[in-house]
VOBA-1610 file (N, C-alpha, C; in pm, whole numbers, padded with zeros to 5 digits, always signed):
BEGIN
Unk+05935+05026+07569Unk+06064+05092+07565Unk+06099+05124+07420Unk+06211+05255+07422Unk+06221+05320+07299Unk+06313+05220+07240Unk+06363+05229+07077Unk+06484+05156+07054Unk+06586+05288+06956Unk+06683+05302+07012Unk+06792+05411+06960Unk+06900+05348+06866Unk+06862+05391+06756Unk+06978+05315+06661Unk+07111+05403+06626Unk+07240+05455+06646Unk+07344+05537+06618Unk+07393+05487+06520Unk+07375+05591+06397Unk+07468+05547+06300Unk+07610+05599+06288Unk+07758+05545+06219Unk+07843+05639+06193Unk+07919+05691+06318Unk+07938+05612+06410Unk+07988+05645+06527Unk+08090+05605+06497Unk+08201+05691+06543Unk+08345+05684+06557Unk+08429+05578+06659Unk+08463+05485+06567Unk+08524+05348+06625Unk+08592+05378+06784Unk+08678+05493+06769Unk+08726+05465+06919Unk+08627+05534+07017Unk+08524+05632+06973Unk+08402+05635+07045Unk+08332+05534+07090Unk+08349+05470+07007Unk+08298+05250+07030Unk+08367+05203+07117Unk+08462+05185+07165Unk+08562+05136+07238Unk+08580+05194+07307Unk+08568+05322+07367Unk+08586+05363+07461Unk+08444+05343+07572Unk+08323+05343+07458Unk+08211+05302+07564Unk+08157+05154+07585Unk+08246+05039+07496Unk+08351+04895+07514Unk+08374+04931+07643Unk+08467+04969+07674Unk+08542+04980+07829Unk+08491+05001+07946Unk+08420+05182+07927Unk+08333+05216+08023Unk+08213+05146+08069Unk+08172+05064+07980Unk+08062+04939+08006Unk+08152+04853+08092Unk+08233+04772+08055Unk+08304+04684+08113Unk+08380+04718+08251Unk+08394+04850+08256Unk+08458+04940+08398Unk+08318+04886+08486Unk+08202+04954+08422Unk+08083+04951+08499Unk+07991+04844+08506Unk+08041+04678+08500Unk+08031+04577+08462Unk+07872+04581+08408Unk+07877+04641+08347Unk+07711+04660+08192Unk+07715+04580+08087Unk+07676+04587+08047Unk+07647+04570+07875Unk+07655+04697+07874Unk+07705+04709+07720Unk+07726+04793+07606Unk+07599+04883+07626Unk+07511+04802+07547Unk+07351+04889+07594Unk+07314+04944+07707Unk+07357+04886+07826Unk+07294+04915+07961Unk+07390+05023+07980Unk+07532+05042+07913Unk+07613+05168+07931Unk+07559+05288+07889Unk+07505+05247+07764Unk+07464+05357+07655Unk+07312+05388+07778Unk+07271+05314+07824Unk+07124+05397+07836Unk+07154+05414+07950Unk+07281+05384+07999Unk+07229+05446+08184Unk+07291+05600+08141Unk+07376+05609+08039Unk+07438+05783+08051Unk+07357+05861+07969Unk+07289+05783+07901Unk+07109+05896+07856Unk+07068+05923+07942Unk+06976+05856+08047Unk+06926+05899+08124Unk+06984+05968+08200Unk+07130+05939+08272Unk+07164+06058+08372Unk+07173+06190+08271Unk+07212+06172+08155Unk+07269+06298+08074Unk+07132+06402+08014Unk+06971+06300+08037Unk+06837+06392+08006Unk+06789+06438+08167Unk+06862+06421+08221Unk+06803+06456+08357Unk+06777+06613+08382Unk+06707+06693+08422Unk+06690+06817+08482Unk+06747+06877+08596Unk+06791+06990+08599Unk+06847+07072+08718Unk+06766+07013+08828Unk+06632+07057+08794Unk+06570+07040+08934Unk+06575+06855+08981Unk+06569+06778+08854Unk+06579+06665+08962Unk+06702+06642+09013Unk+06831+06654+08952Unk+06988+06673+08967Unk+06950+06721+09151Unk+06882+06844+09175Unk+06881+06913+09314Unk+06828+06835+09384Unk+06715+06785+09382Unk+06653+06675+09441Unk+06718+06568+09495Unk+06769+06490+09407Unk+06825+06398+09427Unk+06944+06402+09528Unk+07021+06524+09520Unk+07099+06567+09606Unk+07065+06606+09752Unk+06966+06672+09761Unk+06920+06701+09848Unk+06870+06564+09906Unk+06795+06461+09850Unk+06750+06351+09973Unk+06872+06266+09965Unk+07001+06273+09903Unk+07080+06224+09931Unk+07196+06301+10044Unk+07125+06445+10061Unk+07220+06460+10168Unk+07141+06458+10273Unk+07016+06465+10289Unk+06910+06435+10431Unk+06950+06290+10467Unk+06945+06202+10379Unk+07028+06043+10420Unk+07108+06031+10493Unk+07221+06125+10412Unk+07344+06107+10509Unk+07341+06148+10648Unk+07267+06265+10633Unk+07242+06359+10777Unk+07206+06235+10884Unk+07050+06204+10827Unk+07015+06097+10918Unk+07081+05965+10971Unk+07200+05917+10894Unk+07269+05794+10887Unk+07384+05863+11004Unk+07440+05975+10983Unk+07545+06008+11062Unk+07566+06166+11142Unk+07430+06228+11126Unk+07471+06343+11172Unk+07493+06453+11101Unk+07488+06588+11149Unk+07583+06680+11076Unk+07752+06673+11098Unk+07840+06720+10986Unk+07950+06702+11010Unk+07987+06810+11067Unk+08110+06846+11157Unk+08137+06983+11222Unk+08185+07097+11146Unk+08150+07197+11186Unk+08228+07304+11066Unk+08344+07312+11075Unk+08472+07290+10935Unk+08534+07277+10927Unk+08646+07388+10972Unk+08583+07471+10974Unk+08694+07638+11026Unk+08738+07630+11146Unk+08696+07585+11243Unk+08747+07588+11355Unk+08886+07515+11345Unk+08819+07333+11297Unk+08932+07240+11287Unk+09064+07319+11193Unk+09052+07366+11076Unk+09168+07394+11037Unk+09240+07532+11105Unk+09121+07607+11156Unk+09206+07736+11264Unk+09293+07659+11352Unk+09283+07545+11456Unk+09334+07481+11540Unk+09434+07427+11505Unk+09428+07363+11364Unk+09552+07317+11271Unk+09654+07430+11237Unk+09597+07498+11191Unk+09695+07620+11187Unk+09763+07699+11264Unk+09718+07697+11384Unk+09758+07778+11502Unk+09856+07638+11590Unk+09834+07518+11559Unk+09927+07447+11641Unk+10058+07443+11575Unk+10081+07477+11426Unk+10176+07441+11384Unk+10303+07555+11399
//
């Protein structure tokens, strides 16, 4: 593994990724490198990933119904 040293970083830039670590119960480091990696990621894997995350869902629950009807019906009852 690589090692990334930041120099000259702006204190409340520090503290704010203080927090967001601690939001995302991390370490500091494990903050900093989990938003590298999502932040070097590629379109195409970004699509990917989406995509077998919506075949998941499909398979876990179905397709959901198209929504036009339901809000035509909503609209027309009111």
């Amino acid at each position: 593994m690589a090692t990334l040293t930041i120099r000259d970083l702006d204190d409340a830039v520090f503290e704010r990724l203080k927090l967001r670590a601690a939001e995302n119960h991390r370490s500091l480091e494990d903050e900093v490198a989990h938003m590298l990696s999502e932040r070097s990621r590629s379109g195409a894997e970004i699509v990917r990933d989406l995509r077998a995350s919506f075949q998941r869902r499909v398979a876990e629950h179905g397709l959901s119904p198209d929504s036009v009807g339901i809000v035509r019906a909503l609209r027309d009852e009111a």
